[in-house]
C-alpha positions in Angstrom: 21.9 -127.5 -207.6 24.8 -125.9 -209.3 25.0 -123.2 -211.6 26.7 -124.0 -214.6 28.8 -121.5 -217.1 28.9 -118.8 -214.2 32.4 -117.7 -213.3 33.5 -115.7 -210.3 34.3 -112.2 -210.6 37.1 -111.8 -207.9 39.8 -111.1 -209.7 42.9 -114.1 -209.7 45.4 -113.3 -207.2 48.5 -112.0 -209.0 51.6 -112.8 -208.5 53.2 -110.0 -206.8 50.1 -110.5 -204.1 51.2 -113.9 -204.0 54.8 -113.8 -203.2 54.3 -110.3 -200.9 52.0 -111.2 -198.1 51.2 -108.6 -195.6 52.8 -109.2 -192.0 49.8 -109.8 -189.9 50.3 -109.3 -185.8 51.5 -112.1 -184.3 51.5 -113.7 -180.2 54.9 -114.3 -178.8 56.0 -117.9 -179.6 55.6 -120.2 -176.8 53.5 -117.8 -174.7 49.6 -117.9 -177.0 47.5 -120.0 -174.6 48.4 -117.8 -171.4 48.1 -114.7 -173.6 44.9 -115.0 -174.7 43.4 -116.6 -171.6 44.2 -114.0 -169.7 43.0 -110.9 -172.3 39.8 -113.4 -172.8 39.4 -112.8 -168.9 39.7 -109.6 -168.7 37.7 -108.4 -171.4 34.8 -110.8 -169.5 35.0 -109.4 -166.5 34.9 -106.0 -168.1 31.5 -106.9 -169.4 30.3 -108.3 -166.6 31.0 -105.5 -164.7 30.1 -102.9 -166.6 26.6 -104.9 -166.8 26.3 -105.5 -163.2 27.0 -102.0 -162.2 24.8 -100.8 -164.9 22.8 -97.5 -163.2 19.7 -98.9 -165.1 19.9 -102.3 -165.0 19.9 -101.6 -161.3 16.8 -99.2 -161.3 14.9 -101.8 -163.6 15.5 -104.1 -161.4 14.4 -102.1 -158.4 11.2 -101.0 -160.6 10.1 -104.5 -161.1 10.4 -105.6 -157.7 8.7 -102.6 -156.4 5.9 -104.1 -158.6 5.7 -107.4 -157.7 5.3 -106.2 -154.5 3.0 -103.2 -155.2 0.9 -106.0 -157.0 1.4 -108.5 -153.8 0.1 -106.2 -151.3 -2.9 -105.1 -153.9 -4.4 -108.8 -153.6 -3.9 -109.4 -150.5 -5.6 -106.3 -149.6 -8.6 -107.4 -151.9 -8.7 -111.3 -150.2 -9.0 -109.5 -147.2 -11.8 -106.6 -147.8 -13.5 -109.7 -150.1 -13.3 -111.3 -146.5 -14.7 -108.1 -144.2 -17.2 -107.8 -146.9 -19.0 -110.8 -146.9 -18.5 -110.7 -143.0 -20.4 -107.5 -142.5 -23.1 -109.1 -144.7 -23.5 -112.0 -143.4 -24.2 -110.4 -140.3 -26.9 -108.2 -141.5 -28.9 -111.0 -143.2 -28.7 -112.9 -139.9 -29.9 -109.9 -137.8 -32.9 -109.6 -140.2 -33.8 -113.6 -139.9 -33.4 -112.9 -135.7 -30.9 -115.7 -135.9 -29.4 -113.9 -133.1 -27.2 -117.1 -132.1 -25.3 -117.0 -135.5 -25.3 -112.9 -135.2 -23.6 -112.8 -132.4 -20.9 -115.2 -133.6 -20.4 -113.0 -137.1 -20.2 -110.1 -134.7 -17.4 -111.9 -132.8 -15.5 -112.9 -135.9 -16.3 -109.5 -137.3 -14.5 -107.9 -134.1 -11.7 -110.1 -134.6 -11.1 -109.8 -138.0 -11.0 -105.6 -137.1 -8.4 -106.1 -134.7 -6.2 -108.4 -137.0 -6.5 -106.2 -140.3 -3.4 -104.2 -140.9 -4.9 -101.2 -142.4 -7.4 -101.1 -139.8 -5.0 -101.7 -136.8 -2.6 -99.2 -138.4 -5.4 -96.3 -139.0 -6.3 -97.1 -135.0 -2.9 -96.8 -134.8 -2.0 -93.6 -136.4 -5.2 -91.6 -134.9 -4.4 -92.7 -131.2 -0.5 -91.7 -132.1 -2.2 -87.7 -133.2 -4.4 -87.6 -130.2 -1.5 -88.6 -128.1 1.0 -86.0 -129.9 3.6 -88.6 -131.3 4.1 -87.5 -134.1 6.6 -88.9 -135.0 5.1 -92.6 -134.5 2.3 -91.2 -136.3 4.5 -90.4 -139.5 5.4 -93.8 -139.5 2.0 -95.3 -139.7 1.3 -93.3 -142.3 4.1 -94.3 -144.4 3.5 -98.0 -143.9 -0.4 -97.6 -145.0 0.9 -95.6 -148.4 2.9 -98.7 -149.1 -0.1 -101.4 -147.9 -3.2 -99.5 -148.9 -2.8 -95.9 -150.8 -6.3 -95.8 -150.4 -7.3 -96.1 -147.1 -5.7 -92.6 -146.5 -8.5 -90.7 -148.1 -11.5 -90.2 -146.2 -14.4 -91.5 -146.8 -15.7 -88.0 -146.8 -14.8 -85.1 -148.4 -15.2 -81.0 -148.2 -14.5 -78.1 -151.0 -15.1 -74.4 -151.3 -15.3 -72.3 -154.9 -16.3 -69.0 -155.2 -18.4 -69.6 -151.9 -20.1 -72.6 -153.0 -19.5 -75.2 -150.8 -19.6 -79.2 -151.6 -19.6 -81.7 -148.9 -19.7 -85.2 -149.6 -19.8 -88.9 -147.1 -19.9 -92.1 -148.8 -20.9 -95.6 -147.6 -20.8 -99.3 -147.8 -24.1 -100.8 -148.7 -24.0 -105.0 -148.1 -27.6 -105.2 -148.9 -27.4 -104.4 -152.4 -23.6 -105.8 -152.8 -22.3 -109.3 -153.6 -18.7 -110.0 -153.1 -17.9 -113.1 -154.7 -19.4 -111.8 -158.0 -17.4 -108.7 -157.8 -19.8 -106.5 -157.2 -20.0 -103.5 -154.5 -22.2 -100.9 -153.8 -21.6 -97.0 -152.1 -24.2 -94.6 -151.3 -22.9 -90.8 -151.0 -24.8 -88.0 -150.1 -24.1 -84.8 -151.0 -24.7 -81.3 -149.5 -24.2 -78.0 -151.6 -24.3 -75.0 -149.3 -24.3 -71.0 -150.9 -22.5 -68.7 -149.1 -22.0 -66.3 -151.8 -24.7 -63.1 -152.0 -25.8 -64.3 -155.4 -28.3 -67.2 -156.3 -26.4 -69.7 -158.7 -27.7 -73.1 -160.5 -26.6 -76.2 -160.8 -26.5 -77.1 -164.9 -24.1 -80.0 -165.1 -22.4 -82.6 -163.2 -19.3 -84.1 -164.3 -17.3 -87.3 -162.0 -14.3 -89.2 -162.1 -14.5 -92.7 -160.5 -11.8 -94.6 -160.1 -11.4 -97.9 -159.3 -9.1 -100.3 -156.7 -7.1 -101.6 -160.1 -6.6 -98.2 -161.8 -9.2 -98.0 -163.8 -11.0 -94.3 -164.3 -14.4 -94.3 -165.5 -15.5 -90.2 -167.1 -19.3 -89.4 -166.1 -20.9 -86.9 -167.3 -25.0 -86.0 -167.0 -27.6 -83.0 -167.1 -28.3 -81.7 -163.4 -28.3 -84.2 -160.8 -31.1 -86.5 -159.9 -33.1 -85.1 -162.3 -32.9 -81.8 -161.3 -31.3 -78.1 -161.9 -31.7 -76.8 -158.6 -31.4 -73.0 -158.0 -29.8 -72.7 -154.6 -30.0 -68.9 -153.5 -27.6 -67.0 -150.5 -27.4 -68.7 -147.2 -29.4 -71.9 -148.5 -28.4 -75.5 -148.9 -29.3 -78.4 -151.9 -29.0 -81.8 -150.3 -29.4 -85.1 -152.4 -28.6 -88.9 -152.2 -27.1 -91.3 -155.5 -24.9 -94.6 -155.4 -21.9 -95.8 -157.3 -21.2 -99.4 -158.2 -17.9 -100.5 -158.3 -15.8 -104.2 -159.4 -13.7 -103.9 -156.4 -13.8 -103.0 -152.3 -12.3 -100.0 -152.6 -11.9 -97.2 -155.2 -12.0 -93.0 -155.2 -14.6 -90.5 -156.8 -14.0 -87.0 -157.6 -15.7 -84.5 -160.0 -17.0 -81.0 -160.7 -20.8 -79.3 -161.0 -21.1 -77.0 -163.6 -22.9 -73.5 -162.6 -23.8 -70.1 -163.4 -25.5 -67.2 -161.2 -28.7 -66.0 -162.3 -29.2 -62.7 -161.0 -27.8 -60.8 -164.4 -28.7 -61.9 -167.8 -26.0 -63.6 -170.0 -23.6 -64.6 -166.6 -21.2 -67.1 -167.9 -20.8 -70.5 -165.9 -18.1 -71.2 -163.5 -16.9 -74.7 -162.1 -17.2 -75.9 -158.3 -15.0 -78.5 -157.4 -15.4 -81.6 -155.8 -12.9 -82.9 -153.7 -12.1 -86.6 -153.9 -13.4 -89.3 -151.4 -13.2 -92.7 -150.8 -15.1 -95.4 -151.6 -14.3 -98.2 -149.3 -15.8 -101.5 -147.6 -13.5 -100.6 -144.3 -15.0 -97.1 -144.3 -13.7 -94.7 -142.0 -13.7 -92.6 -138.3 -17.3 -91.9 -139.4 -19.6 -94.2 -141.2 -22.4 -91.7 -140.7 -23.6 -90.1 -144.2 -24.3 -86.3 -143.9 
């Protein structure tokens, strides 16, 4: 479509404009092509240097393959505790049916698959290195488990003091009540509150942080535990048991209990930590609760 009756408005070149023509830089007769190739090829290379030796195209780089690798070791580490999991079940149903034949062979393969396992084989590794006084060999265990399985270097167990109230916790693997394939595990922990203070205190609140193998922190909070505000006086103990389900073989809990002493009206509450622990298929030193 054209538009009819409309004129431009640039103005008609005049004719001093036309005769006078500004000199415009020109290449040396004869000598354009090589000229221009080689300030085309320098002026290339400058940009491909400048983005190849760019400080953060090289750290983004190095971030994303840290990553990728973080990411690789993370699934293999869950094939593998999937694996030990269903192993470890397998075995207790068979033990319960006295098939003793096909217990003993899940025992065998279970014994195996302990020796094989990297983060069990380098946890063996790392406690015989500190009971032997290497040090130095021990150092490096440790560093290759941060990199294969941040996890597995937190106990399974844990132990924390405020304002003399002491928290002790263990946790544990249940296969009876878990299902691997679907994703689902199950911990027990038991937990043991011990007053060494001289005044009686009570526990009002409990508050936890659960965190699974992907990341993933859940906030819990609740009135008491197990259905109770127990009053724990000087030199006594509260013990109870509770259990945690979890999408993945391994994951961390942590938390606080809100209390306050009772011996003098209007006492305001304090908070008693609780130290984080494992929660782990491979379990620990000690598989013992408390």
């Amino acid at each position: 479509m054209q538009w009819a009756g409309v004129r431009s408005l640039s103005p008609a070149p005049t004719a001093a404009w036309m005769s006078r023509r500004p000199r415009t830089a020109r290449w040396p007769r004869g000598r354009l092509p090589a000229a221009r190739r080689a300030v085309v090829a320098s002026a290339a290379a400058s940009d491909a240097n400048s983005s190849s030796n760019s400080p953060g195209k090289d750290e983004e780089r190095e971030e994303v393959a840290r990553r990728e690798k973080e990411e690789k070791a993370a699934a293999s580490l869950l094939m593998r505790s999937q694996k030990y999991a269903m192993l470890k079940q397998q075995l207790a149903v068979a033990a319960q049916f006295e098939d003793y034949k096909e217990a003993a062979r899940l025992r065998d393969s279970l014994r195996s698959f302990e020796e094989e396992e990297p983060v069990l084989r380098l946890r063996g590794l790392m406690r015989k290195a500190i009971e032997e006084e290497r040090f130095e060999d021990a150092a490096k265990y440790r560093d290759e488990l941060k990199i294969l399985a941040p996890h597995s270097l937190l106990k399974c167990s844990s132990d924390a003091t405020t304002l003399g109230i002491r928290v002790q916790v263990r946790s544990v693997y249940i296969e009876s009540r878990s299902q691997p394939l679907k994703g689902q595990f199950f911990f027990a922990y038991r937990i043991r509150i011990t007053n060494y203070s001289q005044r009686p205190v009570q526990l009002l609140r409990r508050h936890w942080i659960v965190t699974d193998g992907n990341g993933r922190t859940e906030n819990i909070w609740g009135v008491g535990v197990v259905g109770e505000q127990p009053v724990i006086f000087p030199r006594t103990g509260f013990e109870y048991s509770s259990a945690c389900p979890l999408s993945t073989p391994n994951g961390r809990m942590e938390g606080d209990f809100e209390m306050k002493h009772i011996d003098k009206a209007g006492s305001s509450t304090f908070i008693v930590a609780i130290a984080p622990f494992s929660l782990s298929i491979l379990g620990d030193d000690n598989d013992v609760l408390l």
